[in-house]
N, C-alpha and C positions, 0 to 999 in steps of 0.2 A: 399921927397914929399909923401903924402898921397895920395890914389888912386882918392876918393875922391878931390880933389886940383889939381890931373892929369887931372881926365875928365872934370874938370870946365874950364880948360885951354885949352884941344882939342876942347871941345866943340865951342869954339871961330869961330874955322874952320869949314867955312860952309859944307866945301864936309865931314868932317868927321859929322861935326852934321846930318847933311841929312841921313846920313846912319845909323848911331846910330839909328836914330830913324824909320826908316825901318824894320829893324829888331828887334825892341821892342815887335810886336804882338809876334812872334815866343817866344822871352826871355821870356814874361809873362806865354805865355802857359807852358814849360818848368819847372817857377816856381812854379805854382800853381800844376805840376805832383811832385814836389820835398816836399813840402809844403802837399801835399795830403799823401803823400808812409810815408813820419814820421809822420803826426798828429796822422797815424793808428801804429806807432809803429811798422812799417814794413821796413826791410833792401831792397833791391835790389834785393836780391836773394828772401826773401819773394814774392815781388813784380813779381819777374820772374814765381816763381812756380805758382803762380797763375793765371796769363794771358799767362802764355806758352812763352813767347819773353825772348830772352836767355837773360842775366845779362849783358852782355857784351854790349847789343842791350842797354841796358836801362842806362849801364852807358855814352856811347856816347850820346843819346840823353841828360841827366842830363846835362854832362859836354860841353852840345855844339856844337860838331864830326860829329850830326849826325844832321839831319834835321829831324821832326817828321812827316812822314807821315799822312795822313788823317786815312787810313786803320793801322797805331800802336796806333793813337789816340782814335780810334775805339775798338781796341784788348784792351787800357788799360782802358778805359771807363767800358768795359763790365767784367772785369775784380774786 
């Protein structure tokens, strides 16, 4: 089964659709920092040296792990 054809199939389920879509705002934000770090042709560690949030910080947030604060939202913006 394709992931794709999995979610069409959870999605059925109201309690899991509900929550999917809950946490959609966060997943976008996430995308668009992920979408932003390589349009620049910047790695992670690029991305670290210059807003100072260690790589490890930024891969949890990428992959998920971690929730993004307001204030690393802030650090990566000005970044």
């Amino acid at each position: 089964m394709k992931l794709q054809e999995y979610k069409q199939n959870k999605m059925r389920d109201s309690e899991f659709a509900k929550a999917y879509e809950e946490v959609q705002p966060e997943m976008n934000i996430i995308r668009a920092i992920i979408d932003a770090r390589i349009a620049k042709n910047m790695t992670q560690k690029d991305l670290s040296n210059k807003t100072g949030i260690n790589q490890s910080e930024i891969s949890k947030l990428e992959n998920g792990t971690r929730n993004p604060s307001i204030k690393l939202l802030q650090r990566l913006a000005e970044g």
